[in-house]
C-alpha positions as CSV (number, residue, x, y, z in Angstrom):
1,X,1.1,-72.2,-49.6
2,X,2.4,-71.1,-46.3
3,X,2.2,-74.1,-43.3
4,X,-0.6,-73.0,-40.5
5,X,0.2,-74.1,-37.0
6,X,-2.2,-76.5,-34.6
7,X,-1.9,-76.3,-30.8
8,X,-3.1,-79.2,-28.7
9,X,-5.3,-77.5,-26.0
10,X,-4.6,-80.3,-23.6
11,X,-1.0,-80.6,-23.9
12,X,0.4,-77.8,-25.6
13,X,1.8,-79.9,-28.9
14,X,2.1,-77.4,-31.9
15,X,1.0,-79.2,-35.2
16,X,2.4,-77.7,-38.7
17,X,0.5,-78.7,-41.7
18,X,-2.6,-77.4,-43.9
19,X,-5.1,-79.1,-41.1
20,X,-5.1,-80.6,-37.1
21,X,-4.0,-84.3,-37.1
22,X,-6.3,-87.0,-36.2
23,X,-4.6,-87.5,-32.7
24,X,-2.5,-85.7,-31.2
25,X,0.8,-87.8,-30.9
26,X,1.6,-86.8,-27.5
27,X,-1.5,-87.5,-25.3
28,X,-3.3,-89.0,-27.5
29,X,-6.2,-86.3,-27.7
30,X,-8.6,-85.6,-30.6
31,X,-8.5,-83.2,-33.5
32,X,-10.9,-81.4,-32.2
33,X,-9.1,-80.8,-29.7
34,X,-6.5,-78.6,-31.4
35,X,-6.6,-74.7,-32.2
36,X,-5.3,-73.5,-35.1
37,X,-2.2,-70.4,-34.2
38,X,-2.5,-67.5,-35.8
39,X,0.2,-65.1,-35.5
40,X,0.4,-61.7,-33.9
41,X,0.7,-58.6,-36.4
42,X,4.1,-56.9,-35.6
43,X,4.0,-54.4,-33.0
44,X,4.3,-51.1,-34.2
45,X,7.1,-48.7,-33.7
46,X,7.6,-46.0,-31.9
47,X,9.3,-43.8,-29.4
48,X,11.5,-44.9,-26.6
49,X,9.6,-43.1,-24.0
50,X,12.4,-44.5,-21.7
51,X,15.9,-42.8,-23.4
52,X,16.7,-39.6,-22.3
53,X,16.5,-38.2,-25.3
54,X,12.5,-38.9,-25.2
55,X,12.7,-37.2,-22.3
56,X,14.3,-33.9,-23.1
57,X,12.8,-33.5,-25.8
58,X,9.6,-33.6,-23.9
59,X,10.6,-31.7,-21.5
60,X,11.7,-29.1,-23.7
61,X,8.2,-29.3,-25.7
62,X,6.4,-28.8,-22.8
63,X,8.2,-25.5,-21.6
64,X,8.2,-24.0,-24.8
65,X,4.1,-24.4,-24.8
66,X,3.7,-23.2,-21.0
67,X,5.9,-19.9,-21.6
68,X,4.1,-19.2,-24.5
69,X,0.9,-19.8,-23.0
70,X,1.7,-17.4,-19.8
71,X,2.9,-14.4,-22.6
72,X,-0.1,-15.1,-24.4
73,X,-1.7,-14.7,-20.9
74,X,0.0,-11.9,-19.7
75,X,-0.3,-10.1,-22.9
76,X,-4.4,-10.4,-23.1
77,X,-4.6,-9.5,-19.3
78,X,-1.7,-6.6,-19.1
79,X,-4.8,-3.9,-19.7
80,X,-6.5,-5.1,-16.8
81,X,-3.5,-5.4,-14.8
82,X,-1.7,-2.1,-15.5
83,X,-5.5,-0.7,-14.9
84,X,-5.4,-2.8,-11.0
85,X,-1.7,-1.5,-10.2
86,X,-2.9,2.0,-11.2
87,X,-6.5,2.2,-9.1
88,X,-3.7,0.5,-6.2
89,X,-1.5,3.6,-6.6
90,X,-4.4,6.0,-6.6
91,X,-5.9,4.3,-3.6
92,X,-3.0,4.9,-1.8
93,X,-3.0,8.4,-2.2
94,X,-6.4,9.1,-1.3
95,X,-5.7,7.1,1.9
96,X,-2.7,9.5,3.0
97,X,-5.7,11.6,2.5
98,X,-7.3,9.6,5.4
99,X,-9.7,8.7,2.5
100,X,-9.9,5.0,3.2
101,X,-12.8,2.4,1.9
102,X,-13.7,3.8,-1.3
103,X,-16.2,1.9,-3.8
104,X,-15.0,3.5,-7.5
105,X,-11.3,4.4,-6.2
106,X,-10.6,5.8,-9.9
107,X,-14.1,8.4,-10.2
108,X,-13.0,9.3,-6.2
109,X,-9.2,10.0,-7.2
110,X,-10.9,12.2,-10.4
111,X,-12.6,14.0,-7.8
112,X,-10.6,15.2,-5.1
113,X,-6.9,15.1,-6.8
114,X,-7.1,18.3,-9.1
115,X,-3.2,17.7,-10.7
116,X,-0.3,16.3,-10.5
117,X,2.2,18.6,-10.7
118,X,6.3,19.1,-11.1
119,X,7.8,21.0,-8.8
120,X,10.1,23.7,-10.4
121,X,13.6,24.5,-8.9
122,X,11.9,27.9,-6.8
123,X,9.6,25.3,-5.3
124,X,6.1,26.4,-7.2
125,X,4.2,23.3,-8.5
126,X,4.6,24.1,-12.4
127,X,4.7,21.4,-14.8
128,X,1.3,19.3,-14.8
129,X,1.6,15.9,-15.4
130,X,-1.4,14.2,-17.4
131,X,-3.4,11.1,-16.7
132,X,-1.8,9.4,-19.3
133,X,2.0,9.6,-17.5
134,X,0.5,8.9,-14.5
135,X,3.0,6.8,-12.4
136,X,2.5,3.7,-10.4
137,X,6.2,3.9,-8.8
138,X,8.0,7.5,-7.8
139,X,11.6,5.9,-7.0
140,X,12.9,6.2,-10.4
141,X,11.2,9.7,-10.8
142,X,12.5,11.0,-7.6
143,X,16.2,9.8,-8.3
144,X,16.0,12.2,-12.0
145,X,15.0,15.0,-10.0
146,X,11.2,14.8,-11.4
147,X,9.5,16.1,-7.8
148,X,6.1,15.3,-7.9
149,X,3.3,17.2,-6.0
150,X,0.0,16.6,-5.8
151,X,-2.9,18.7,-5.3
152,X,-6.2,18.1,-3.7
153,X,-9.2,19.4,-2.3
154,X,-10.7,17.9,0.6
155,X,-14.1,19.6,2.4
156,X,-13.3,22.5,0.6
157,X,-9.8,22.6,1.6
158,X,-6.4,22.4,-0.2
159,X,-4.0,20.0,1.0
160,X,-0.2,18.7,-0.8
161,X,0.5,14.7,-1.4
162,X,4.2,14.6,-1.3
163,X,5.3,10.4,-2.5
164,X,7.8,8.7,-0.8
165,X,10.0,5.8,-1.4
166,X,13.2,5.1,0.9
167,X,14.6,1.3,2.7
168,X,13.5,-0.6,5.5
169,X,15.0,-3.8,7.0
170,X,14.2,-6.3,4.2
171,X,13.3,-4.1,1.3
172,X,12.3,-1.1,-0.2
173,X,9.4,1.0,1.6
174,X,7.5,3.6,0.2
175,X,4.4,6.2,1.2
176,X,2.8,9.3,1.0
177,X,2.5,12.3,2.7
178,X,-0.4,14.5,2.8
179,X,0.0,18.5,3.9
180,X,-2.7,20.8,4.9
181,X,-2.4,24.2,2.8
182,X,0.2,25.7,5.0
183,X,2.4,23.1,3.8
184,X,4.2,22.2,7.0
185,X,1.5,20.4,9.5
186,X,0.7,16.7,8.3
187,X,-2.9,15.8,7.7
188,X,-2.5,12.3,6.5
189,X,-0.1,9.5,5.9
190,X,0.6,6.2,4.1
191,X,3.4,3.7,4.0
192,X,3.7,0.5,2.6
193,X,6.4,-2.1,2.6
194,X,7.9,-4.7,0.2
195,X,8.9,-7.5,3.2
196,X,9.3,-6.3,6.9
197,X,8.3,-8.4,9.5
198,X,5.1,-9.2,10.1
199,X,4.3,-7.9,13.4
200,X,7.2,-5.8,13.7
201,X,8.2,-3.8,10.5
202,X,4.9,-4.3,8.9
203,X,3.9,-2.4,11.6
204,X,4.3,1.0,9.7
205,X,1.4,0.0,7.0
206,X,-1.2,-0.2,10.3
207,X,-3.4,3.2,10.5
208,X,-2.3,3.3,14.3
209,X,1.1,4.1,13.1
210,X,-0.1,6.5,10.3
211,X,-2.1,8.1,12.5
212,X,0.6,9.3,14.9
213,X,1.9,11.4,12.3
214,X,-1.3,13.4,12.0
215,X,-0.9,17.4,13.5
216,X,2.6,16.9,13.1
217,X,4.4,20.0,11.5
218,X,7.4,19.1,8.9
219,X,9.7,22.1,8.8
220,X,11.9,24.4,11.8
221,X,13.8,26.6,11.0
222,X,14.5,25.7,7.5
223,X,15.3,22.1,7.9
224,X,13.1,18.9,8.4
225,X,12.5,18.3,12.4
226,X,9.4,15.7,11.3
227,X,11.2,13.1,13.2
228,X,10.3,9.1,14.0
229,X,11.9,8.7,17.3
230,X,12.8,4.7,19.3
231,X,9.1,3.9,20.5
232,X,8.2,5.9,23.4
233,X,11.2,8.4,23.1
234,X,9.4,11.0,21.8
235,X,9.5,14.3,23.5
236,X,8.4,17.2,21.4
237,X,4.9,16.3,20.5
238,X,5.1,18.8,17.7
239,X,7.2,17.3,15.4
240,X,8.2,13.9,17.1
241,X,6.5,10.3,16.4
242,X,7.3,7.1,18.3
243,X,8.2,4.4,16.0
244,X,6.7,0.5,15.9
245,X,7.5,-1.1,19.4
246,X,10.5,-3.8,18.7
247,X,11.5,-2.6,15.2
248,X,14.2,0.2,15.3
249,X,15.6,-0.6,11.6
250,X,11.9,-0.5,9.8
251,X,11.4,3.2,11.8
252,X,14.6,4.2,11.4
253,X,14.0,3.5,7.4
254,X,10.7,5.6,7.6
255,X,12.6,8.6,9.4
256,X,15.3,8.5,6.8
257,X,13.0,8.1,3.9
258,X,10.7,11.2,4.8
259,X,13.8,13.3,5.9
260,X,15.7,12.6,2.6
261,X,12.4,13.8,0.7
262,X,11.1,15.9,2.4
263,X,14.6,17.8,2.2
264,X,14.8,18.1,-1.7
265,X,11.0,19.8,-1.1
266,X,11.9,22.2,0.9
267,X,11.9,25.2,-1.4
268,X,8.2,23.9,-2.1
269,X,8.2,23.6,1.8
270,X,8.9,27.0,2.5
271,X,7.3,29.1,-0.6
272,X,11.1,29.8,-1.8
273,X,8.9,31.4,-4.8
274,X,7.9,34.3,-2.9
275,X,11.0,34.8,-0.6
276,X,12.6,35.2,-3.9
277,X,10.6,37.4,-6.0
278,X,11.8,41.1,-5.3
279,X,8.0,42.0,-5.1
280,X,7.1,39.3,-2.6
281,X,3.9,37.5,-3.2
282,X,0.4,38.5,-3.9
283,X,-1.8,37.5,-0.6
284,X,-1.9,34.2,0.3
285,X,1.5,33.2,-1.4
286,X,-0.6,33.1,-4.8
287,X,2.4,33.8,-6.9
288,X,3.6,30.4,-6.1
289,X,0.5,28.1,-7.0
290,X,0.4,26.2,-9.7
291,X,-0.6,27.5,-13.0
292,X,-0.7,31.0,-11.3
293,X,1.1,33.6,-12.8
294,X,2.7,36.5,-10.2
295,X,0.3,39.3,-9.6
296,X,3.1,41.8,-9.1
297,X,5.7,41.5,-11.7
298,X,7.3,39.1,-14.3
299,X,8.9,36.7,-12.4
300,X,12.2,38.5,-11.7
301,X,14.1,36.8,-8.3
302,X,16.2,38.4,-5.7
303,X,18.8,35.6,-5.1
């Protein structure tokens, strides 16, 4: 039978034996006196939360779960988000349109953009693109040559959306530019930036900057004059605009961007369509609107 273990409560003297003793033979004290040990059950074992192997291991754990918790995420709200950047896009082109606080941005788009169109290598807007390939980014598109032109109607009356993308200071820059029906005097425009200075660069996404552009004519003589000048340089009213005050590099970014464009749209830009065609066009250029077949004959150019 295994020997239990006594403790003296006054002095501390530990007892072996099947019961307390009648004194305790240190101090003297009672057997009442004396509590009977019992032993501890082994601690249990576990993990060294102290090794570094604990540790990376838990570290490790715990990334795996977060980065499949943001994919799991991202993949239940990619709908919704693809939806946000697309209503963003479309937002942006109706405010080149000067069409600005808009409740239901995607049923206003529907109503005033009537296609998004191609533009073919004589300059006519041929090719529709469907809602379905709608784009939320034209760099890529503009770089392959695919030239996209959107058509709208506005109070009755016709106007282009030409998108831009080009460089400012920090970053990329992008924008759109809207054209009445003769296709040469600016009735709206938008730019946006990725990180220009706030105050300075950032400047160019302020509707008092946008609005300078407005009235401005785009083409002389068969070649872009649209010009953004050094703030307060501007001389010829009809196709100069003063950049933003203090931020030469960001304007200088907008003039090349909408000079670069603009020039690879210049056969849309100047009806090339009709100067071409060895009837010329039916009244009003009608030859060289989209989904509009020539009135005269069958297409055949004079080069």
């Amino acid at each position: 039978m295994a020997t239990k273990e006594f403790k003296c409560t006054v002095c501390g003297y530990v007892h072996k034996g099947d019961k307390a003793p009648e004194k305790c033979p240190v101090c003297q004290a009672p057997a009442d006196k004396f509590e009977e040990v019992t032993p501890e059950a082994p601690a249990k074992k576990g993990p060294n939360t102290n090794s570094n192997v604990y540790t990376i291991v838990y570290a490790a754990v715990m990334v795996i779960l977060v980065a499949f918790l943001l994919v799991f995420v991202s993949s239940v709200l990619k709908e919704r988000q693809d939806a946000n950047v697309k209503n963003d896009t479309k937002k942006q082109i109706l405010s080149a349109l000067n069409i600005t606080d808009v409740q239901d941005v995607a049923a206003t788009y529907a109503e005033v953009i009537k296609g998004d169109f191609l533009m073919a290598e004589n300059g006519k807007p041929s090719e529709q693109v469907e809602e379905a390939d709608f784009k939320t980014s034209y760099k890529t598109e503009f770089d392959e040559g695919r030239l996209h032109i959107f058509i709208a109607e506005v109070d009755g009356e016709r106007k282009f959306i030409i998108p831009m993308n080009g460089l400012g200071l920090w970053g990329p820059i992008w924008g759109y530019i809207a054209l009445n029906d003769d296709r040469n005097t600016v009735y709206g425009t938008y730019f946006s930036h990725q990180g220009e200075t706030p105050g300075l660069g950032a400047e160019i996404a302020a509707e008092y900057f946008q609005d300078r552009f407005i009235g401005k004519n785009v083409v002389k003589d068969d070649d872009i004059a649209l010009t953004v000048t050094k703030n307060g340089k501007a001389v010829d009213a009809r196709y100069e605009v003063d950049g933003v005050t203090a931020a030469t590099m960001t304007s200088n970014g907008v003039n090349n961007m909408i000079k670069t464009v603009l020039a690879e749209y210049m056969p849309f830009l100047t009806k090339q369509c009709c100067q071409h065609h060895e009837d010329g066009c039916c009244e009003d250029g009608e030859c060289c609107e989209a989904e509009t077949e020539c009135c005269e004959a069958e297409g055949e150019t004079n080069e």
